[in-house]
C-alpha positions in Angstrom: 18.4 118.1 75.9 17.2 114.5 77.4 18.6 113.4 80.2 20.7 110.6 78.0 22.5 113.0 75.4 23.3 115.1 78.3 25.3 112.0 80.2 26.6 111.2 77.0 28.1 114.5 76.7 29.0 115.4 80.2 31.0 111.7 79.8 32.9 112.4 77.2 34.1 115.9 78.5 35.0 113.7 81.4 36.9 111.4 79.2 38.4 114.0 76.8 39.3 115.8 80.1 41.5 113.1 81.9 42.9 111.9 78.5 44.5 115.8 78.7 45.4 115.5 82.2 47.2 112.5 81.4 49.2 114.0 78.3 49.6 117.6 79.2 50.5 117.6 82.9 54.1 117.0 82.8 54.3 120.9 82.0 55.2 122.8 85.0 54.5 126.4 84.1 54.6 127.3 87.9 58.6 126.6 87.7 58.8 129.5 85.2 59.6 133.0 85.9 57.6 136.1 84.7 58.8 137.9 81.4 57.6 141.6 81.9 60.2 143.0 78.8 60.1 141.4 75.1 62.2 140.7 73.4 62.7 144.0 70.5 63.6 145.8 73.9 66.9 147.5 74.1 68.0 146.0 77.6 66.9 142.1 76.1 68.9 142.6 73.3 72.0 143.2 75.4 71.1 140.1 77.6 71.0 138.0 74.4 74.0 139.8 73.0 76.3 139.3 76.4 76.5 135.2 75.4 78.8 136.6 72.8 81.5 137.7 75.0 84.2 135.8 77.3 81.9 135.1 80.1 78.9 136.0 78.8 77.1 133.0 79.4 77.4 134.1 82.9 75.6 136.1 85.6 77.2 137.3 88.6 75.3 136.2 91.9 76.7 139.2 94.7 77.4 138.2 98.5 77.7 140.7 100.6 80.0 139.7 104.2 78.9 141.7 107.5 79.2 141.3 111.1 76.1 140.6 113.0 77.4 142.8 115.8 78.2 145.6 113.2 81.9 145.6 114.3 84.5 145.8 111.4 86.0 142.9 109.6 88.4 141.2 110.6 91.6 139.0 108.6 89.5 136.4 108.9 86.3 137.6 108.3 87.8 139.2 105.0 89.8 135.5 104.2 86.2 133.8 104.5 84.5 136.0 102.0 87.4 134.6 99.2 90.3 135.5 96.9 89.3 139.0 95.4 86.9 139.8 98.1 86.3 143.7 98.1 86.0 145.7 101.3 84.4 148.2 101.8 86.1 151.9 102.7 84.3 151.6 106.4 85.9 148.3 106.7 82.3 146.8 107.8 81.1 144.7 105.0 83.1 142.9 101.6 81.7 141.4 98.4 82.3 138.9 96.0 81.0 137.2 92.9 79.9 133.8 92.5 79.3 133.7 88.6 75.6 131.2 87.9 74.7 129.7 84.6 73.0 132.7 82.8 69.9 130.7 81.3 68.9 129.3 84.7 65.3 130.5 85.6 62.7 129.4 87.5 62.8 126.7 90.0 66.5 125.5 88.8 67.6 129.4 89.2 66.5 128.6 93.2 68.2 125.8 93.3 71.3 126.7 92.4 70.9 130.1 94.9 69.8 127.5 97.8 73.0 126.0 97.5 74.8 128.7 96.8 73.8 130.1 100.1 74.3 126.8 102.2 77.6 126.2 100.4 78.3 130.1 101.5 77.4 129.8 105.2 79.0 126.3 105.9 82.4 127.3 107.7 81.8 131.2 108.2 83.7 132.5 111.3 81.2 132.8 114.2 79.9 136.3 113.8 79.7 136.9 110.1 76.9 137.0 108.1 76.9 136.1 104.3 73.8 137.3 102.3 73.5 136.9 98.5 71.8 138.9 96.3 72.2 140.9 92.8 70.0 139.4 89.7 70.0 135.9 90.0 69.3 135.8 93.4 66.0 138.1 93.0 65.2 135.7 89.9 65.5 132.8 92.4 63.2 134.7 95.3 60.4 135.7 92.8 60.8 131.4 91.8 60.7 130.6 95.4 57.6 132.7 96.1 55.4 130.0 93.7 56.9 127.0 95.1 53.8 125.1 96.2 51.5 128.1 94.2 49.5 126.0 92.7 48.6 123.6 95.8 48.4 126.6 98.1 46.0 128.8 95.8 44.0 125.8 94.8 43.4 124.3 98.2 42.7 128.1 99.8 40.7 129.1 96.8 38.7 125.2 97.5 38.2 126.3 100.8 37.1 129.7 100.3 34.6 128.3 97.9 33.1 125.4 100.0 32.3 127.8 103.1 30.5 130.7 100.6 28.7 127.9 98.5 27.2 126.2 102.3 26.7 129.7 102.8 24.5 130.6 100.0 22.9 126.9 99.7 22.5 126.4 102.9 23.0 122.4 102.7 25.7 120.6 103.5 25.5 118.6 100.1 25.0 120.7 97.6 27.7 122.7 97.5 29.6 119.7 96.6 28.7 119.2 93.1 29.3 122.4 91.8 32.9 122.5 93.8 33.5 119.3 92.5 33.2 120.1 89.0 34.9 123.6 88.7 37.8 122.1 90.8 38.5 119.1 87.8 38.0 121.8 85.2 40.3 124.4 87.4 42.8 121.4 86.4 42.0 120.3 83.0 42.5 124.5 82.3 45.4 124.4 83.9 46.7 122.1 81.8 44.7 123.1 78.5 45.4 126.7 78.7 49.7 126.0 79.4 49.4 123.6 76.6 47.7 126.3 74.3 49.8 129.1 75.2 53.1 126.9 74.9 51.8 125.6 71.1 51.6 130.0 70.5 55.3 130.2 71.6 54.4 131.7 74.4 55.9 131.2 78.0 53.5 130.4 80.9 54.7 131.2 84.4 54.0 131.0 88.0 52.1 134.4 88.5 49.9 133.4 85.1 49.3 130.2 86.3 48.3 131.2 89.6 46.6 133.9 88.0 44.1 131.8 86.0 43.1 128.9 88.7 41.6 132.4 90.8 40.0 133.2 86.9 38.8 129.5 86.4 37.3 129.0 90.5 36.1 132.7 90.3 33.8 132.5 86.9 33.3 128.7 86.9 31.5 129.3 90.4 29.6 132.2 89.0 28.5 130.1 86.2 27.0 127.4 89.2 25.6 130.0 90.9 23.6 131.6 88.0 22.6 127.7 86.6 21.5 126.8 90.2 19.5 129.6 91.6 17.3 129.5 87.7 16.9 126.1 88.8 15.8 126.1 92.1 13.0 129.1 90.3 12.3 126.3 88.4 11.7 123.8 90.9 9.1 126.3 92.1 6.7 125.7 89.2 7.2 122.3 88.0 6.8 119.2 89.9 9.5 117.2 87.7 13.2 118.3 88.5 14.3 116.5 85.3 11.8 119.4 83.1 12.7 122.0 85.9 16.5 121.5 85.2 16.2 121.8 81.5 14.7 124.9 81.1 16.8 126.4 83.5 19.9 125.4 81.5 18.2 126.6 78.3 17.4 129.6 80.3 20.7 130.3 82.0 22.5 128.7 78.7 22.6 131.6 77.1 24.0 134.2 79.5 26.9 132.1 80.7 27.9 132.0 77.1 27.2 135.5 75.9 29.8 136.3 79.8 31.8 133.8 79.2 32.4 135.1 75.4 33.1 138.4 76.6 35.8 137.2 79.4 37.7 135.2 76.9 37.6 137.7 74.0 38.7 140.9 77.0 41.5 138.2 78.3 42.2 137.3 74.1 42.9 141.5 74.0 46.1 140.6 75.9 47.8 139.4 72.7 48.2 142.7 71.9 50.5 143.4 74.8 53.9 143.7 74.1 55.2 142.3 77.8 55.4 138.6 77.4 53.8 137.5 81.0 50.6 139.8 79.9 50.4 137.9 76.5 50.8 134.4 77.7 48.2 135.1 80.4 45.9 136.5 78.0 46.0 133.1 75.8 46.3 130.7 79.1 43.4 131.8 81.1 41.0 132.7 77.8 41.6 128.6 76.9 41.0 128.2 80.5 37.7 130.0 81.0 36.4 128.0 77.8 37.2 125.2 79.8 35.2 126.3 83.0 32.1 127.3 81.3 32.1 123.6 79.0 32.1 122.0 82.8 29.5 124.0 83.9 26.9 123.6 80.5 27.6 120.0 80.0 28.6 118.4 83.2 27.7 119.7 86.3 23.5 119.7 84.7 23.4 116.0 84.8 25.3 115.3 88.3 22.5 118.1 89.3 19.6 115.6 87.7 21.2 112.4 89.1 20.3 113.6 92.9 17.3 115.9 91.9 15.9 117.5 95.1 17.7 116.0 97.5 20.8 118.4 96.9 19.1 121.0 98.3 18.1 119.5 101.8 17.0 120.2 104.2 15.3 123.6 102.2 14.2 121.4 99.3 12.0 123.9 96.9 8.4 123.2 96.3 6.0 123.7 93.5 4.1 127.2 94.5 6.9 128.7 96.3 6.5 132.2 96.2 8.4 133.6 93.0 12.2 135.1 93.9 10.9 138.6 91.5 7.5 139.2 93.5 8.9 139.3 97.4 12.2 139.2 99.7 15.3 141.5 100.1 16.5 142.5 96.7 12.3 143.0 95.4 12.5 145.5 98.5 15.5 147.3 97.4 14.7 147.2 93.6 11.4 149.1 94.0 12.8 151.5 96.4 15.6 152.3 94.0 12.4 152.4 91.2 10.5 155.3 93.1 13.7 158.0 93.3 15.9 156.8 90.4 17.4 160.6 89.8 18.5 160.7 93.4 20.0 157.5 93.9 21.9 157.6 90.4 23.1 160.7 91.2 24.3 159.9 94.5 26.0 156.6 93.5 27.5 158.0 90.4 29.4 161.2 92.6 30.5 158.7 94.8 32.4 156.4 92.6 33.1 160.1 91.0 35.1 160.8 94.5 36.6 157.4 94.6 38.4 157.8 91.1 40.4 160.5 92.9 42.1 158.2 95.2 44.6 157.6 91.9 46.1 161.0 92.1 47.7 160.1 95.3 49.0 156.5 93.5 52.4 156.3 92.4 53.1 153.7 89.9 56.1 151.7 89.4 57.8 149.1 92.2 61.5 148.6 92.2 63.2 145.3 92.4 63.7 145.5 95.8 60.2 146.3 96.3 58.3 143.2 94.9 58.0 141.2 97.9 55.9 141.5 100.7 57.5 139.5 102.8 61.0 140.7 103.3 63.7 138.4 101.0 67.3 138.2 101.3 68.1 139.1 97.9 66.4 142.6 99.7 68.0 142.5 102.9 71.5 141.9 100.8 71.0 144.7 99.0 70.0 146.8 101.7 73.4 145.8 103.0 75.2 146.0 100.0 74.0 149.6 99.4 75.2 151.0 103.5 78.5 150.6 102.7 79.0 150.2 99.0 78.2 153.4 96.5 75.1 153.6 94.5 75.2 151.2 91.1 79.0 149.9 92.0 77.4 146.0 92.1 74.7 146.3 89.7 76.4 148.9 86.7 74.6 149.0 83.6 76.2 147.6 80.3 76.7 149.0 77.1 77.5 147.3 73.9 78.8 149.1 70.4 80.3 147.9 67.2 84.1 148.0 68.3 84.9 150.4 65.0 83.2 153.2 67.0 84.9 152.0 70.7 86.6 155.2 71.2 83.5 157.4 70.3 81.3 155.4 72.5 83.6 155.5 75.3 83.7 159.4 75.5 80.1 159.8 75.0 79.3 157.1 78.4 81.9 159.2 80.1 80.8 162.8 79.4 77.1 161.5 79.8 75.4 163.4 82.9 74.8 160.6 86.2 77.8 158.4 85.0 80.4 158.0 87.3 82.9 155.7 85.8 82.8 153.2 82.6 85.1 151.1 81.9 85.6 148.4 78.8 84.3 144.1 79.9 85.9 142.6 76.5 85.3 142.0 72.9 83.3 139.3 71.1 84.6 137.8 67.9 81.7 139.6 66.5 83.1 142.9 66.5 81.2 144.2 69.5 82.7 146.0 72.4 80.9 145.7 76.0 81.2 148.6 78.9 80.5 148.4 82.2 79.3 151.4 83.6 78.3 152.4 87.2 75.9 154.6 87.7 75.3 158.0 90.6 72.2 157.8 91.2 70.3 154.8 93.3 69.2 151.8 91.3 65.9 151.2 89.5 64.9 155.1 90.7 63.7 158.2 88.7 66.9 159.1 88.8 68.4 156.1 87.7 65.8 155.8 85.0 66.7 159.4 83.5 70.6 158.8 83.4 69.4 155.3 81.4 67.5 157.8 79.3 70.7 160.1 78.8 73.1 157.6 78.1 70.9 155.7 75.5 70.7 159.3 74.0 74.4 159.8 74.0 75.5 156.6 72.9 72.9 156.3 69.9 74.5 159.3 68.8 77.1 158.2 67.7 75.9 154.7 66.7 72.1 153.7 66.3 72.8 149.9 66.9 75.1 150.9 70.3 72.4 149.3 73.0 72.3 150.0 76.7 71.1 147.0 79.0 71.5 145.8 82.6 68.9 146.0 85.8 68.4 149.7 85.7 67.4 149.4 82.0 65.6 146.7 81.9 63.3 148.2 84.8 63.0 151.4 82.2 61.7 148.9 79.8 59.5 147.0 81.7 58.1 150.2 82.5 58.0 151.8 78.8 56.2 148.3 78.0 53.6 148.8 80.8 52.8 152.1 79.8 52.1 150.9 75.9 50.2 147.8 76.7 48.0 150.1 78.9 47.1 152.4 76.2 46.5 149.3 73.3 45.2 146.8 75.5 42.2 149.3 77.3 41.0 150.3 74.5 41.0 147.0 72.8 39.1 145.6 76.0 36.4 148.3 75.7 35.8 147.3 72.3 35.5 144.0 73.3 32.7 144.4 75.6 30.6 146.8 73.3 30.7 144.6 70.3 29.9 141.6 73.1 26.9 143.6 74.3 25.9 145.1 71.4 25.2 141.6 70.0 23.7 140.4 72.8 21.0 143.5 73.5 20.2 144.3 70.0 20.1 147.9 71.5 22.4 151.1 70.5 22.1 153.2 73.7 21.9 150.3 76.9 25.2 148.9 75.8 27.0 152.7 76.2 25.3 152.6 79.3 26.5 149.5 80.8 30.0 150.1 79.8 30.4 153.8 80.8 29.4 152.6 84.2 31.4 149.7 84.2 34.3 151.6 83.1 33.2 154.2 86.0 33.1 151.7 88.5 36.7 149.8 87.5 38.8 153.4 88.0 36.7 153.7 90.9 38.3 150.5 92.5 41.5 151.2 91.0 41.4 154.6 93.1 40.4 153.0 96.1 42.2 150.0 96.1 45.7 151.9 95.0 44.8 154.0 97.7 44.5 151.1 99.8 47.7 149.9 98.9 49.6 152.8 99.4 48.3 154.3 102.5 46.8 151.3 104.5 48.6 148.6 104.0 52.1 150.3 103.2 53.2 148.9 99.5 55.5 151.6 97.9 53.4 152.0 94.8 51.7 149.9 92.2 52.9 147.5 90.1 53.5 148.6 86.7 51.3 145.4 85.5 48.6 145.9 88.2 46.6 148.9 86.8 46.1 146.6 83.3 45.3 143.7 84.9 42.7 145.2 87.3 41.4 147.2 84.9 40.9 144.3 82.4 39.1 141.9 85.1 37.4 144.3 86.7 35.5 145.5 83.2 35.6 141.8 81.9 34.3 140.3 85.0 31.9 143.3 86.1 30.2 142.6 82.6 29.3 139.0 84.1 26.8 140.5 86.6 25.8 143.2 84.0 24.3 140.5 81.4 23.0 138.1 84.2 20.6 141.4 85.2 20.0 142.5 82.0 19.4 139.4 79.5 16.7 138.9 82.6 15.5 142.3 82.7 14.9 141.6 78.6 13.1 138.8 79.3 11.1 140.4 81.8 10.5 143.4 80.1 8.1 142.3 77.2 5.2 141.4 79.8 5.9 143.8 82.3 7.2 147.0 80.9 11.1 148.6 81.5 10.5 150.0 84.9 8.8 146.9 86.5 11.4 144.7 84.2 14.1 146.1 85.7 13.0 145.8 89.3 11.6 141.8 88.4 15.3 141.3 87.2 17.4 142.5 90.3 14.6 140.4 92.3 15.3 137.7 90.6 19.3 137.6 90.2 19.9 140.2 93.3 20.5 136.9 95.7 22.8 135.3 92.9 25.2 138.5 92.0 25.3 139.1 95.7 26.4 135.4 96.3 28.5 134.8 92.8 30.4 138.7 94.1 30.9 137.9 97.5 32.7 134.7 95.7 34.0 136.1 92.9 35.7 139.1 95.7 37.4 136.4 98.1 38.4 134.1 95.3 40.9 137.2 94.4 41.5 138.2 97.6 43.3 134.6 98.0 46.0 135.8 95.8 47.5 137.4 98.6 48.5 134.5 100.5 51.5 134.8 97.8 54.1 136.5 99.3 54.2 139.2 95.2 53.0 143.0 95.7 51.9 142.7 92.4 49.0 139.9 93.3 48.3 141.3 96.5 47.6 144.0 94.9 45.5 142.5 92.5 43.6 140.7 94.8 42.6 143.8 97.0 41.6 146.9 94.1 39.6 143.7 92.0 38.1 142.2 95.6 37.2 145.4 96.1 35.9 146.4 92.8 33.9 143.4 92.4 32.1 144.5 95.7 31.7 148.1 94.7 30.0 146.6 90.7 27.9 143.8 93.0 26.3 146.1 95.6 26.4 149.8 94.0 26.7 149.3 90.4 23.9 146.3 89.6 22.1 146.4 92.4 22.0 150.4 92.3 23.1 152.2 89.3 21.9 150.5 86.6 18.2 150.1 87.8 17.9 153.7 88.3 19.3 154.2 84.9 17.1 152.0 83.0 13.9 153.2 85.3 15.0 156.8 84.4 15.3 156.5 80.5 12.6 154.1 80.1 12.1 152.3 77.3 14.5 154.1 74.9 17.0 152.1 76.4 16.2 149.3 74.6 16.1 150.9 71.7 15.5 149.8 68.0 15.4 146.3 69.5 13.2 145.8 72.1 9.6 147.5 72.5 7.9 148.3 76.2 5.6 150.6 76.8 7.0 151.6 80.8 
């Protein structure tokens, strides 16, 4: 490509790009709230349903009155909390409801909890302490924790970025360009991949927002990474950095594709999800990743021309530098690995055997109160709520029946096991009748989720369309949904990569290879990172979403590092033969899967400056992960694999004689 066509091009991205900016950005996905139940499930239906009744178009925001001292209420601590206040039998706490518009979400749903809360506190007697919580108000914290998300993730992420690239580069310009362009194309995705997952019907939210700037920084940089080191190679053997920079980009051309392909198609496998957050992710960050790897193929190449050599002062590569696959570090390691393959693939494989085990010891499955790491008042008012109030009596679960079976339905909520009293919330001109029914056992626990279980069973029973909704049930679902989209969506993703690599490698038996080791290496991280989670830094369990999601980027991501080794190790092997190919190709990319890792690991680990579990979560097991595939799994693993089978592995499509 001359140096013209490629301005040409890279311009009108650059055009195309703000044109987008301009008419997309007035979408703020980052005010929405995450969707983890669709909508066939039994506990939305209710939701939807409830508008039909007296009130319905209502939810009930709970504020629980206590005395900092913990002394008892007095008149007119009891007066403050309002007309039909509730005490509580030790006379140390009393509720009340403040109903709340049922379709706020989002950023308006924290609004109007703000100032619900100031308008609650203005006037209190000195003493007493108001705290509101119940579903809004946990709605309104999970809202709150990605006010500022974007700006935060993007200007930590930016940071994180610029130190590794100086870093790696070692020059204080050239880390510059490359930040420079995946930071506009981290915004044109943004925009782009809302915009695309909004024209699907789908609902982009804070988490998936946040979730695919990390995506867009993390691969976009890798890209850079992979583009510049060919080029510096380059720069070794020809004197003009115009010719040098071109055949790096034809070079390196074809293995950001052939990763970027397989990212987007693993990330497309999220359609298939029945949880609306995992689908809408799925479509936003796959439009997003496009966008990244356009930036990197036709726009950051010519900015790299316009300053030629100079952008890598003061270590400016000359022609007859020594070549990156015949000396240094990673040649050192490759060749070692190369003289006692069986050894160190058996060693490396038991020990990501033995990490796998840390998931027996991983419960799965975070409450409501459980989803912040940082501790919420919607939590502490619950907490409060549930010292002096009895389990499920300000959260019941709700039942809704055709009115002509109202009698049956009634008996069967009573006589169902875990219910302790039920009682009828009104009629809808629809011939519906709604229960309210308070449950034993404590909310959103196995316990809680088994009574769900029975009374679905005994209501259905006596009418298939009765439905049973509320927190409790909803929870149930969101974990039913988990639990499908795992099985689906794995599977999907696996196929994914195959087909990707099978393409790619024109070979039957690497491509098993590559992902039986890649799939080895994810549960490996998922082991030791939920181990992590549990027993070092204290989370109650794992998110229901986090085992997908890791699995998904790890696999999808890990593949990034595996064609950047191998598409060089095919390149290589022709003149050299498999064993020597193999150890020319970690020589060659070692320094640039070590730096785009190391990258890659801290861009996710940024996730947990939210104050979610869930991310946090997903930021250690796929830092860590991404560490295990850069140092163990390409730099180890797959060399002695490949030197061991020799050169069957490329088998029918690729001949070498060692």
């Amino acid at each position: 490509m001359s140096g013209r066509i490629s301005w040409v091009l890279a311009l009108l991205v650059l055009v195309i790009s703000g044109g987008l900016l301009g008419a997309l950005s007035g979408s703020d996905a980052a005010s929405q709230s995450p969707v983890s139940v669709p909508a066939s499930a039994e506990s939305a239906r209710v939701d939807a349903l409830r508008a039909e009744f007296p009130g319905g178009d209502m939810a009930p925001a709970i504020i629980v009155f206590t005395r900092e001292d913990g002394a008892p209420l007095s008149p007119a601590d009891v007066a403050a909390a309002g007309p039909g206040a509730q005490v509580s039998e030790d006379g140390l706490a009393a509720v009340s409801v403040s109903p709340l518009p049922a379709d706020l979400s989002g950023f308006d749903l924290d609004q109007a909890i703000q100032d619900l809360r100031a308008g609650t506190a203005d006037g209190l007697p000195d003493g007493l302490r108001a705290e509101v919580t119940g579903g809004p108000a946990f709605g309104a914290d999970i809202a709150n924790s990605f006010a500022g998300a974007n700006f935060t993730l993007l200007a930590v992420t930016a940071a994180v970025v610029a130190l590794l690239l100086i870093i790696t580069y070692r020059s204080p310009v050239l880390w510059l360009v490359p930040l420079l362009v995946i930071a506009f194309a981290d915004r044109v995705g943004s925009v782009v991949g809302t915009a695309v997952a909004s024209g699907f019907g789908l609902n982009p939210d804070g988490s998936t927002s946040g979730i695919t700037s990390v995506l867009v920084f993390g691969a976009g940089t890798n890209y850079a990474l992979l583009l510049i080191s060919r080029y510096r190679e380059e720069l070794a053997t020809r004197a003009d950095h115009r010719e040098a920079l071109r055949v790096a980009t034809r070079a390196a051309g074809p293995a950001i594709l052939a990763s970027n392909a397989t990212v987007v198609l693993a990330l497309l496998t999220l359609t298939f999800a029945t949880a609306p957050s995992n689908r809408s992710l799925g479509v936003q960050a796959a439009a997003g990743l496009v966008v990244a790897a356009i930036f990197v193929l036709l726009v950051l190449p010519p900015f790299l021309g316009l300053f030629g050599k100079k952008l890598f002062w003061p270590f400016i590569p000359q022609v007859g530098d020594k070549a990156l696959t015949d000396n240094g570090v990673w040649h050192r390691v490759a060749a070692w690995v190369a003289k006692r393959p069986a050894w160190v693939a058996a060693g490396a494989l038991s020990a990501l055997v033995a990490l796998c085990f840390g998931l027996l010891s991983t419960p799965v499955g975070l409450s409501q109160t459980e989803q912040f790491r940082v501790q919420a008042e919607s939590v502490r008012g619950y907490d409060t709520l549930s010292q002096h109030f009895p389990s499920g009596l300000t959260d019941p679960a709700v039942v809704i029946a055709p009115s002509a079976d109202a009698e049956a339905i009634g008996r069967a909520i009573s006589d169902t096991p875990g219910v302790v009293s039920a009682r009828p919330a009104g009629e809808s001109s629809t011939g519906l009748t709604q229960w309210s029914v308070v449950l034993e056992a404590a909310p959103a626990s196995d316990e809680a989720f088994d009574t769900v279980d029975a009374l679905r069973n005994s209501v259905h029973s006596v009418n298939a369309d009765a439905l049973v909704g509320g927190s409790d049930a909803k929870a149930r679902d969101s974990a039913t949904a988990a639990q499908r989209d795992r099985m689906v969506v794995i599977p999907a993703i696996l196929a994914v990569v195959l087909a990707v690599l099978f393409v790619l490698l024109r070979s039957v038996l690497a491509p098993l290879i590559l992902v039986a080791v890649t799939v080895l290496s994810s549960v490996a991280a998922l082991g030791l990172g939920g181990w992590a989670s549990v027993h070092l830094f204290g989370f109650p369990a794992l998110d229901n979403s986090t085992p997908l999601f890791a699995f998904l980027f790890l696999v999808a991501l890990g593949v990034d590092y595996t064609i950047f080794l191998v598409t060089r190790a095919r390149e290589e092997t022709p003149e050299f033969g498999t064993r020597q190919g193999i150890v020319r190709a970690v020589s060659a990319t070692g320094a640039v899967i070590t730096s785009a890792g190391i990258v890659l690991a801290a861009v996710f680990c940024v996730l947990g400056v939210l104050p979610l579990i869930v991310l946090t979560q997903l930021g250690i097991i796929v830092g860590l992960g991404i560490l295990l595939d850069t140092f163990v799994v390409r730099t180890v693993i797959i060399p002695a694999l490949f030197t061991l089978i020799g050169p069957r592995i490329w088998w029918p499509g690729l001949r070498a004689d060692a």
